[in-house]
C-alpha positions in Angstrom: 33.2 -1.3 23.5 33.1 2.2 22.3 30.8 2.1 19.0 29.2 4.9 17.1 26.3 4.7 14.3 27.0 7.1 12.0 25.0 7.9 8.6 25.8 8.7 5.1 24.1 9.2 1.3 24.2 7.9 -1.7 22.3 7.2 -4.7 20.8 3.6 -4.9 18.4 1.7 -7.8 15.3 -0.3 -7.3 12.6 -1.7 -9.7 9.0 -1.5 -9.6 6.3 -3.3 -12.1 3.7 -2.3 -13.8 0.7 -4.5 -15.2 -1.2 -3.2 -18.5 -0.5 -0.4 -20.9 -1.2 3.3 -20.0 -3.1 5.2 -23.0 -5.7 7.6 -23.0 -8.6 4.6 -22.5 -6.9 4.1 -18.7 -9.7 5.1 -16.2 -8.1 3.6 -13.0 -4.5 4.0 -12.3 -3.6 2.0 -9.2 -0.8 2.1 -7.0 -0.5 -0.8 -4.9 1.7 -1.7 -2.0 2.2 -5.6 -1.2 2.6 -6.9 2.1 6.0 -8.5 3.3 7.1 -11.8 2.3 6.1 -10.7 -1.5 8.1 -9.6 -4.4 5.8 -7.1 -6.5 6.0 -9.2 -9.7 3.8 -11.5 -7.8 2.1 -9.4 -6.4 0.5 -8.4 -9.3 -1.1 -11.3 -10.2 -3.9 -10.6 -8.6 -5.2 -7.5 -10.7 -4.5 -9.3 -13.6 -8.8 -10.0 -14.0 -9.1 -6.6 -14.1 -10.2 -5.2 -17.7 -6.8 -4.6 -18.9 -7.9 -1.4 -20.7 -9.4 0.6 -17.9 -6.8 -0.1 -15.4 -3.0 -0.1 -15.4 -1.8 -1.3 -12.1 1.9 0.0 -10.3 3.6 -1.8 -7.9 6.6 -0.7 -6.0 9.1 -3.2 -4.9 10.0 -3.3 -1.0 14.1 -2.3 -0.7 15.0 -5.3 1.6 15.1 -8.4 0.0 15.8 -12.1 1.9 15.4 -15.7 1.3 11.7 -16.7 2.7 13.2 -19.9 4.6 16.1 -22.0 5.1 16.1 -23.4 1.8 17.5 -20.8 0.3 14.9 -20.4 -3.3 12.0 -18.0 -2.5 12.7 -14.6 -2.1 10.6 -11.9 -0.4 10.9 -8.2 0.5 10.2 -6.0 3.3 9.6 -2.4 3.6 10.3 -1.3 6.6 11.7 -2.8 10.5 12.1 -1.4 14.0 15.2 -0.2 12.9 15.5 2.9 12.1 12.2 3.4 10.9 11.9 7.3 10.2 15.3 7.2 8.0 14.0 4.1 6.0 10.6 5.6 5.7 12.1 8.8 3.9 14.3 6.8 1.7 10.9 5.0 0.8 9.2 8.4 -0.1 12.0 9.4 -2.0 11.8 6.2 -4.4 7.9 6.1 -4.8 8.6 10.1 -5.5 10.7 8.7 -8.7 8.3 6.0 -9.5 5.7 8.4 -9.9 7.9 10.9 -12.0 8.8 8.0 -13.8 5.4 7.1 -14.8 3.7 10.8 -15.8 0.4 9.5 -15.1 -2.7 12.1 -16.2 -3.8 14.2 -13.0 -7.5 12.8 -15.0 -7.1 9.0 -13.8 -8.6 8.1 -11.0 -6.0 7.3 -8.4 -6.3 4.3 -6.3 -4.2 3.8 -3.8 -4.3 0.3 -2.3 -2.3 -1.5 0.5 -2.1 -5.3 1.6 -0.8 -6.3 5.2 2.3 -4.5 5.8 1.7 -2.2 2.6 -1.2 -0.3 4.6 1.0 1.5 6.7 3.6 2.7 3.6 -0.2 3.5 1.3 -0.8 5.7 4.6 2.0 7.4 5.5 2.7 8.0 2.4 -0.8 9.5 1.1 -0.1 12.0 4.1 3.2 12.5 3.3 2.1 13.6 -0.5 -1.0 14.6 0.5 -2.4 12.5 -2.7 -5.5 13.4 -4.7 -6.9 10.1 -5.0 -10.5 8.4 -6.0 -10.1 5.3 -3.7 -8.1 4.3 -0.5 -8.2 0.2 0.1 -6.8 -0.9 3.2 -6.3 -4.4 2.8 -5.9 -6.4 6.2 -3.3 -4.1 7.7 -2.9 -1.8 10.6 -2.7 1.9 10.2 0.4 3.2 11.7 -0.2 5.0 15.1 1.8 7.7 14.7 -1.4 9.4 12.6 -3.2 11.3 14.3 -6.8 13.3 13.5 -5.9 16.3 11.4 -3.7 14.1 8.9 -6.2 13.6 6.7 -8.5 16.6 6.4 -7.2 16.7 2.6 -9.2 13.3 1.9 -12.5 14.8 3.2 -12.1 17.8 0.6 -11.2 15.8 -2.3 -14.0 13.1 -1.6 -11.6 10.0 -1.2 -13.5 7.0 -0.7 -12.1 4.6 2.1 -12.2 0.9 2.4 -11.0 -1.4 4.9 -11.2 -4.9 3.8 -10.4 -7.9 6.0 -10.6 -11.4 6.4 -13.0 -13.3 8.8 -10.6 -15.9 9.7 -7.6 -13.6 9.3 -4.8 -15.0 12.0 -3.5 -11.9 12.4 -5.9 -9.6 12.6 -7.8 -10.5 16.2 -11.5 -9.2 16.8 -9.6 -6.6 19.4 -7.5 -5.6 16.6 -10.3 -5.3 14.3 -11.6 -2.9 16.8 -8.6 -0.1 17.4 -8.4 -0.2 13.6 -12.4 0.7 13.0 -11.5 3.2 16.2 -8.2 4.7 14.6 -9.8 5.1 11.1 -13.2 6.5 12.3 -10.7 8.9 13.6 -8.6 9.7 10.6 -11.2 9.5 8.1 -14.5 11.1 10.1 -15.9 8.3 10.0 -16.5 7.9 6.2 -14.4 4.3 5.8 -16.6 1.4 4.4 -16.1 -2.3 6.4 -15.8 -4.9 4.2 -15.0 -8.7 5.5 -15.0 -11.5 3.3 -14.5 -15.6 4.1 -11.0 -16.2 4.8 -7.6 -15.6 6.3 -4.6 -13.6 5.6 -4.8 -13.6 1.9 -5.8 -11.3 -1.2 -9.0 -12.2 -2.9 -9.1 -11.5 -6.8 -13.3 -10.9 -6.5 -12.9 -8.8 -3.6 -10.4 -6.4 -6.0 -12.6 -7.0 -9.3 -15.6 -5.7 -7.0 -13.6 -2.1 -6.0 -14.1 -1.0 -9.8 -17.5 -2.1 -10.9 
C-alpha cells in the first residue's frame, strides 16, 4: 500500500470562556490552561471564589473534543497527541494569538498564566513562544515539556515572573522520581527561582490552593 500524508489550510472556529467582567478595577487577568479530559466551561469553576472584581479569569478550549467513556454523555477535550505534535502545536499558538486579540486586555494587569496537568506544557511552550510579560507562572501538577532547554526563559528573569509549581502529595501520576526531573528541569529553566508548593491530595485542582496565589 502506497499512501502519502499530505497537508493543507484552512480557517477553523473554536470558543473559549471567560469568568467575570473586565473594567478598569481588574488587577489579575488570568489565562489558564485545563488539563485533558476537561471542557473549559468547567474548568472554570474553580476560580469562581476568587473576588470577582480583581480578577477576570480566560480559558481556552482544547481543539479535540471526544466522549469521556463508552456511554457516550461527558465530553472532554485534548490539546495536543503524539501525532503530529509541532503542526498541532502552531495551530494552538495561532488560536490563543486570537483569543488574546480578542480580549484587548491592559498591558497594566498583572498577567497570570496558569496550567493544570496537560495545560502546563501548552502555558510553557507557549510563554516561550510569545515570550509573555507576565506577574505569575503556576504550574499545576504537570510536566514541563523537554524540548525546553536553559536559555528559553532568560526573558522571565528580566521581567521578575514569579514561578510556582504546585502538586499533590498523593498525586497518581506524578511519582516522587517524577517530582524530581521536574524540580531538576525547572531549576534549569527558571535559575532556580520556582517556589514548591504540595498540598494533601491527588490529581485534582484545589480552590484554596488558587484563592492563596492572589492574597
Amino acid at each position: 500500500m502506497n499512501s502519502t500524508e499530505k497537508t493543507v489550510s484552512y480557517t477553523t472556529t473554536n470558543t473559549y470562556e471567560t469568568l467575570n467582567i473586565y473594567t478598569p478595577k481588574t488587577e489579575n487577568v488570568w489565562l489558564v490552561f485545563h488539563g485533558i479530559g476537561f471542557l473549559s466551561r468547567y474548568f472554570l469553576k474553580y476560580f469562581k471564589d476568587l473576588n470577582s472584581e480583581k480578577n477576570y479569569i480566560i480559558s481556552p478550549q482544547a481543539p479535540s473534543k471526544y466522549y469521556l467513556n463508552n456511554a457516550y454523555k461527558h465530553v472532554g477535550a485534548s490539546w495536543l497527541t503524539k501525532e503530529n505534535t509541532d503542526l498541532e502545536t502552531k495551530n494552538i499558538y495561532n488560536y490563543i494569538d486570537s483569543v488574546l486579540a480578542n480580549e484587548n486586555i491592559s498591558a497594566d494587569s498583572n498577567l497570570i498564566l496558569f496550567g493544570f496537568s496537560q495545560g502546563v506544557s501548552i502555558a510553557t511552550r507557549y510563554l516561550k513562544h510569545k515570550q509573555l510579560k507576565c506577574d505569575s507562572l503556576i504550574l499545576y501538577a504537570g510536566s514541563i515539556p523537554n524540548e525546553l532547554t536553559k536559555g528559553d526563559f532568560d526573558f522571565i528573569t528580566e521581567n521578575k515572573t514569579k514561578v510556582k509549581m504546585i502538586v499533590g502529595t498523593e498525586d497518581e501520576y506524578i511519582t516522587k522520581e517524577r517530582l524530581s526531573n521536574e524540580i531538576e528541569k525547572a531549576k534549569t529553566l527558571f535559575n532556580e527561582k520556582a517556589i514548591l508548593i504540595t498540598f494533601e491530595g491527588g490529581h485534582e485542582v484545589k480552590k484554596n490552593i488558587i484563592n492563596a496565589l492572589v492574597q
